[in-house]
C-alpha positions in Angstrom: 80.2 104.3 110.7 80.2 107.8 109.5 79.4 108.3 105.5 82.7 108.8 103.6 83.1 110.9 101.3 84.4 110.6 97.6 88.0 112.4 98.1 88.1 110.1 101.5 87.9 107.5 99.8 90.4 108.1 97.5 93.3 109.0 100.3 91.8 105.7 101.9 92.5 103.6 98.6 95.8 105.0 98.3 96.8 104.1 101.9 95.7 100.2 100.6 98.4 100.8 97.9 100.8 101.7 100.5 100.3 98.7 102.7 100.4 96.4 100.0 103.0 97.7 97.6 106.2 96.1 99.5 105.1 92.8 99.3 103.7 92.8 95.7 106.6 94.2 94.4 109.7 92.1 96.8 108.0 88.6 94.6 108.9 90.0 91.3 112.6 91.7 93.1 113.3 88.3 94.2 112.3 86.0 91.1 113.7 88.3 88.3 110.2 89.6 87.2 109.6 93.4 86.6 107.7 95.2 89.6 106.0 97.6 87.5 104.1 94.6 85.7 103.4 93.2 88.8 101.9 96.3 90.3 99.6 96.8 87.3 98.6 92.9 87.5 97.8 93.8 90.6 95.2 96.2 90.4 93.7 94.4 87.1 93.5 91.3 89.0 91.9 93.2 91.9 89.4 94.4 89.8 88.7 90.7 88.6 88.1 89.3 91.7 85.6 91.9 92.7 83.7 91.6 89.2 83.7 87.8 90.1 82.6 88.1 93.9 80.0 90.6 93.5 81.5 93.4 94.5 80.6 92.5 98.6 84.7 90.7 99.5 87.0 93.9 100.3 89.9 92.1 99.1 93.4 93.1 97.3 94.9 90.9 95.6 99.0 90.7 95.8 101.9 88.8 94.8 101.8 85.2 96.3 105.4 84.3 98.1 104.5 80.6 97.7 105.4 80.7 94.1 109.1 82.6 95.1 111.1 79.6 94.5 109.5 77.6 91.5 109.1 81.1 89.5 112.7 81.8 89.8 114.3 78.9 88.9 111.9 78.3 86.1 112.4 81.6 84.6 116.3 80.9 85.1 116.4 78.0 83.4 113.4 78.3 80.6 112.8 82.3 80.3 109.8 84.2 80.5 107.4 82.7 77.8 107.7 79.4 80.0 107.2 80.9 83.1 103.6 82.7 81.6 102.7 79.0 81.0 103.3 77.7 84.0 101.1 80.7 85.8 98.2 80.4 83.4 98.2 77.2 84.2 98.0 77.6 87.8 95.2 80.0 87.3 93.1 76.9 85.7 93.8 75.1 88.7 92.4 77.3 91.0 89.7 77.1 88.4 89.1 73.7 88.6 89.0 73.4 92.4 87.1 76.0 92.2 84.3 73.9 90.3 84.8 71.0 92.7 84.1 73.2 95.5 80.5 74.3 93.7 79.6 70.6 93.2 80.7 69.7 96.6 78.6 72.8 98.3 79.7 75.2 101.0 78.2 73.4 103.8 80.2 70.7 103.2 83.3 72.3 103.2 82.1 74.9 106.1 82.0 71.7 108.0 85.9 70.9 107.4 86.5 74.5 109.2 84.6 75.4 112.6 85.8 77.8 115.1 88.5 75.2 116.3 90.4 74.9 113.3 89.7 78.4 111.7 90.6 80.1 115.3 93.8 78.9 115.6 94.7 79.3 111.8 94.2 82.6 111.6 96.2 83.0 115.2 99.3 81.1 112.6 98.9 83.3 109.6 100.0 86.7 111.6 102.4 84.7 114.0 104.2 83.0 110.7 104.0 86.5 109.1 106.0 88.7 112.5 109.6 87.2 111.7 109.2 89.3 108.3 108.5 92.3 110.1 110.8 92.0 112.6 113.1 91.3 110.3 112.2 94.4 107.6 113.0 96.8 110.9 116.5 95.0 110.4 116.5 92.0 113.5 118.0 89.6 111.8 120.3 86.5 112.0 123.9 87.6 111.6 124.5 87.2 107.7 127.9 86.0 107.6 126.6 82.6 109.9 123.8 82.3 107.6 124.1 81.6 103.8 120.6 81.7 103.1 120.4 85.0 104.5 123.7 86.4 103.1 122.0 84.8 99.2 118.7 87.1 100.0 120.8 89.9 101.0 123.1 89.8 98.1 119.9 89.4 95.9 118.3 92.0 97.8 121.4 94.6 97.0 121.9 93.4 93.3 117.9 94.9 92.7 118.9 98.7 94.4 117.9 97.6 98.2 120.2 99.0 100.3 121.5 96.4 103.0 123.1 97.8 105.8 126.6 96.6 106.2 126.2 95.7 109.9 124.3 92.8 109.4 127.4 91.1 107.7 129.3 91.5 110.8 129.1 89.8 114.6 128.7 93.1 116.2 127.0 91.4 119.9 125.8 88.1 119.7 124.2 86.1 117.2 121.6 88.9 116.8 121.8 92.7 115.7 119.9 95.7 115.1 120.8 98.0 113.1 119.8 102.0 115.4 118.5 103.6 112.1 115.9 100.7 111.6 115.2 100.6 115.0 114.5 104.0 115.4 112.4 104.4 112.5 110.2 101.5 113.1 109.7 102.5 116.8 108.6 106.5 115.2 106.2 104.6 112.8 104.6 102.4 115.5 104.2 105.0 117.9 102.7 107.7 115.5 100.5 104.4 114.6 99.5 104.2 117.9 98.8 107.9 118.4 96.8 108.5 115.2 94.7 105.2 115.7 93.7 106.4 119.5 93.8 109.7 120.2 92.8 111.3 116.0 89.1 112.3 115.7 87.1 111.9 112.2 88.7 111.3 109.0 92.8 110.8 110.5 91.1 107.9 112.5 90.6 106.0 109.3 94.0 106.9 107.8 96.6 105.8 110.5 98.9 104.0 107.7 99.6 106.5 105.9 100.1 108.9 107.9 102.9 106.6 109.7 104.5 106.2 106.2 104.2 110.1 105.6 106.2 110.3 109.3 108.5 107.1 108.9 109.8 108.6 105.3 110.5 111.9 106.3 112.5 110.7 109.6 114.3 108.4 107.1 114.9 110.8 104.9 116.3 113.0 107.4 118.5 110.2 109.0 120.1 109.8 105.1 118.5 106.3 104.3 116.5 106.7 101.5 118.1 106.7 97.9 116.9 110.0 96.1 119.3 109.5 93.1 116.9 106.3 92.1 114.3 108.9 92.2 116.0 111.3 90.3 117.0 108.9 87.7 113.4 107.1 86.8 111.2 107.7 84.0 108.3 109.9 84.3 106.1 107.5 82.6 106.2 103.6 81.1 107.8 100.5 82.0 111.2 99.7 82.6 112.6 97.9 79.2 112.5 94.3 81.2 109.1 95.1 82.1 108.4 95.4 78.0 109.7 92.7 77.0 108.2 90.9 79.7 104.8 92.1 78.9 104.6 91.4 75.4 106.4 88.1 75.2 103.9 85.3 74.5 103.2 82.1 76.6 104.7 79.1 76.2 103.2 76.1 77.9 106.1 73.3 78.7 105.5 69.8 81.3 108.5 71.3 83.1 106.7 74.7 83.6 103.4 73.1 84.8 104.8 70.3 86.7 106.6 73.3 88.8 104.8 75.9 89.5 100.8 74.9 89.3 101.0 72.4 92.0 101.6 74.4 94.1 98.3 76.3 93.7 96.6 73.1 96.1 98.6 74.6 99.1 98.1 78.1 98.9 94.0 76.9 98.8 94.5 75.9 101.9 95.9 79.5 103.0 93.1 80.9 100.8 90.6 79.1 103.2 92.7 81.0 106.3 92.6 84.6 104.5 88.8 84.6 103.4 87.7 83.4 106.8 90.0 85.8 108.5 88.7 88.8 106.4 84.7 87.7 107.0 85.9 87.8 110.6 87.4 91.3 110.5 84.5 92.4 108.4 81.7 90.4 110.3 80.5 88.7 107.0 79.9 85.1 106.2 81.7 85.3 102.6 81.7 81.5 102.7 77.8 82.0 102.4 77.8 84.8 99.9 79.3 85.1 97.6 80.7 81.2 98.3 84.6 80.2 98.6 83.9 79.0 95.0 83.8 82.1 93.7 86.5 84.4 96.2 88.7 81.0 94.7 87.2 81.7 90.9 88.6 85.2 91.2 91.8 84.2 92.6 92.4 81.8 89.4 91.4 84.2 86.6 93.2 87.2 88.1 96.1 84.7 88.4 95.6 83.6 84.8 95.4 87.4 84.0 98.9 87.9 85.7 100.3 84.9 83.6 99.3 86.5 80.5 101.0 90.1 81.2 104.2 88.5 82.8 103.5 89.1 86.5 103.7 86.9 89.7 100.5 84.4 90.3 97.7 86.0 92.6 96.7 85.9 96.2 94.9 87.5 98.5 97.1 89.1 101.5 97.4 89.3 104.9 98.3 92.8 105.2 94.8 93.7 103.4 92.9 92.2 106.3 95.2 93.7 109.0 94.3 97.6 107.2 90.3 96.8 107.4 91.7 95.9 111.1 92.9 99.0 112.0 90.9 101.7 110.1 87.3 99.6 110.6 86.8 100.8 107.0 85.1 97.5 105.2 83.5 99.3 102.2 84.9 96.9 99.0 84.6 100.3 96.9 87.5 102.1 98.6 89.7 98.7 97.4 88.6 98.9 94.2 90.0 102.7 94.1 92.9 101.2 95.4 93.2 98.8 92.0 93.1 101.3 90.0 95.5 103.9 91.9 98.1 100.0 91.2 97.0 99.9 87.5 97.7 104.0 87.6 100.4 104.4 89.4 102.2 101.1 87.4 102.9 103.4 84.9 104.2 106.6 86.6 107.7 105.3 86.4 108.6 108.5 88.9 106.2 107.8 91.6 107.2 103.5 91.5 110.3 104.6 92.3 109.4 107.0 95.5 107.4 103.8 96.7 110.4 101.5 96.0 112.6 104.0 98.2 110.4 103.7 101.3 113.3 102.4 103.7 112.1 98.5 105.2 112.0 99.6 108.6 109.2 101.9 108.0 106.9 99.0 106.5 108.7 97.3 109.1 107.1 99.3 112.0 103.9 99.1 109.9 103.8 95.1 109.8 104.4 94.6 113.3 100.8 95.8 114.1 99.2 95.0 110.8 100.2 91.2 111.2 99.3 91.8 115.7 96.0 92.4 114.5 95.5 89.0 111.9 96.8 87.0 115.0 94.2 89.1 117.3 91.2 88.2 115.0 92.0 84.4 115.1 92.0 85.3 119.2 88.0 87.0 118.5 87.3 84.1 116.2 88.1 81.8 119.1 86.3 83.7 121.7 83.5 84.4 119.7 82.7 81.1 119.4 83.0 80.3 123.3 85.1 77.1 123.0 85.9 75.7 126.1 89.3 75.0 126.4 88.9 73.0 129.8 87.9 70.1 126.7 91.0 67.8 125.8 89.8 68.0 122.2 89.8 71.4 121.8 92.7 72.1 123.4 94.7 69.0 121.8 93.5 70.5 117.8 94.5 74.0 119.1 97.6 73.0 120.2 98.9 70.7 116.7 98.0 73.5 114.8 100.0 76.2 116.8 103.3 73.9 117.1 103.5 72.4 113.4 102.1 75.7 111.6 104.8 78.2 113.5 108.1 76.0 113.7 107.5 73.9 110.3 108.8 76.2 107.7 108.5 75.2 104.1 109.2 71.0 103.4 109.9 70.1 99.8 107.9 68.0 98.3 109.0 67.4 94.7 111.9 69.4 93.1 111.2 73.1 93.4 107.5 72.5 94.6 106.9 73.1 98.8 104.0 72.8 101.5 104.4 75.3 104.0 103.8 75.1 107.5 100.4 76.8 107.6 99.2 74.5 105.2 100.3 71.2 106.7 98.8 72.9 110.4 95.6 73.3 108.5 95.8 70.1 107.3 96.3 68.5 110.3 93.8 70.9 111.8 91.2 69.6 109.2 92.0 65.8 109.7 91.7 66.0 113.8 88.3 67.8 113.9 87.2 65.0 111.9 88.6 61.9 113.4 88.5 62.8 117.2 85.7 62.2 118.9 83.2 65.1 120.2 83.1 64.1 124.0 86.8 63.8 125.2 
């Protein structure tokens, strides 16, 4: 790998921004918390993480979709202050486990994940993750025979998305695509393509951005991006919910905990997936150094940082492992430039809403291979490991694990709180390397 350079490394960290930036802010669009805020808890809890994990993990740390539900109905129905509780609170969970984890030792819990189980995990995480992109480019069920679609799309619309009108109607079929999206997302993936192959030097690194650049200004020429919610948006600061937000104290309430930090023992499970899936990408043994216990440490006190300023609980992301995929750039430095650009760029009200514009079909375009390439690692995982899949027990774990962690969705378990299919596939996964024997 060639040596970067400073002002490389800069456009590189921006590019991380850029792949993470729909996802960390659709959390706060869809629970009623202020994206801004979540942007700069973002970046701050990046910056935690690293100071926690030595430096060595390139990981950025997003909004976590698994809290979607219990954050929303919780702020409903008890208001922000509450809603800080309940996230703190799930930060000293993570916390916690992560104490049990340092008392139990890594080998121990290495042994509840070989090849077998990890493999076919990581395979789940970018197959369970496609249906969003698909469905950004705008392949969707028809809204009007779906109510939980037509409730996102109506939420979607009543936070300045614009949802095109043809997915409300039976056009042909029970399926539609809307050309725009379509033809973005096939411009995006194709410059993708062309930029990741055929570009020599320092464009090979950058393919994402570069297929934004492209996407946006195709957009933009095709009349779908809103330039009036550009025109209109502060130069600096947060928006007035975002204020409030941020300097409203936290209020710890049974009904807050009882909601929301349970749910921080599944999405260990899925923190188990990502770390291993990013030691793969990388070629690093992070379980070994710096040890889950810490990668898990980080996650709880950025989390309980987030709680603190108002912003969704903490996660590490997918789409950060499928950009070290693509540009083979695994320096933790250029991610740390990419906190700060969050923490920065939170607060240039202008270029938040230039970000916010970028029409779904051109992240679309960009998920499609970002969440290819997680399932492709979990292949490499597999293959790395030369299991042999002419043995009944390898093939009967790999199997479970594909079936319940793809079709199961999320099961409620108590009022607001859910297990999600990956988790209940790693669990599974988990259970059957340990009870079926070696030899069938």
């Amino acid at each position: 790998m060639e040596q970067i350079s400073s002002s490389k490394k800069l456009v590189l960290g921006l590019q991380h921004v850029l792949a993470m930036f729909g996802a960390t802010v659709l959390v706060p669009i869809l629970t009623g918390l202020d994206p801004g805020i979540a942007l700069l808890c973002a970046g701050i809890g990046t910056l935690v993480f690293h100071s926690v994990t030595k430096g060595i993990v390139p990981v950025f740390l997003g909004s976590s979709f698994a809290f979607i539900s219990a954050i929303a109905i919780t702020l409903q129905a008890y208001g922000i202050g509450v809603v800080k509780g309940g996230i703190i609170a799930t930060g000293i969970v993570y916390v916690v486990m992560a104490g049990v984890i340092k008392l139990a030792g890594v080998e121990r819990v290495k042994s509840f994940f070989p090849p077998i189980v990890v493999g076919p995990i990581i395979m789940v995480i970018g197959l369970r993750l496609s249906p969003v992109a698909i469905n950004m480019v705008g392949y969707a069920p028809i809204i009007e025979q779906n109510p939980e679609a037509q409730q996102m799309a109506e939420i979607l619309a009543s936070n300045g998305f614009q949802v095109d009108s043809a997915l409300f109607h039976n056009v042909s079929g029970v399926f539609n695509i809307p050309l725009q999206g379509l033809l973005v997302a096939t411009v995006v993936i194709i410059t993708m393509i062309i930029v990741s192959i055929f570009a020599k030097g320092f464009f090979k690194m950058v393919p994402i951005l570069i297929s934004v650049i492209v996407g946006y200004l195709v957009a933009l020429a095709l009349g779908m991006v809103d330039t009036a919610a550009i025109a209109s948006a502060p130069w600096f600061g947060f928006s007035k919910l975002g204020t409030k937000h941020l300097f409203t104290l936290p209020s710890f309430t049974w009904e807050a905990v009882i909601a929301i930090a349970p749910i921080a023992l599944v999405v260990f499970i899925e923190h188990i997936g990502d770390i291993t899936t990013n030691g793969a990408v990388v070629g690093k043994n992070f379980f070994d150094n710096p040890g889950i216990h810490r990668t898990l440490l980080g996650d709880g006190l950025a989390t309980m940082t987030a709680g603190l300023l108002g912003g969704p609980a903490n996660t590490t992301y997918g789409e950060n492992t499928g950009v070290l995929a693509v540009t083979k750039v695994y320096d933790p430095k250029v991610i740390r430039i990419a906190a700060v650009f969050a923490i920065v760029l939170s607060l240039v009200g202008k270029f938040t809403a230039i970000i916010q514009t970028i029409p779904l079909p051109v992240m679309g375009g960009i998920s499609i291979i970002l969440f290819g390439m997680i399932a492709s690692v979990g292949v490499r995982t597999l293959v790395d490991a030369q299991l042999d899949f002419t043995h009944s027990r390898n093939l009967i774990i790999a199997a479970i694990i594909f079936v319940t962690g793809i079709s199961i969705d999320n099961i409620a378990i108590v009022g607001t709180i859910t297990i999600s299919g990956l988790a209940i596939a790693a669990l599974i996964g988990v259970v059957l390397n340990k009870v079926l024997p070696k030899d069938i």
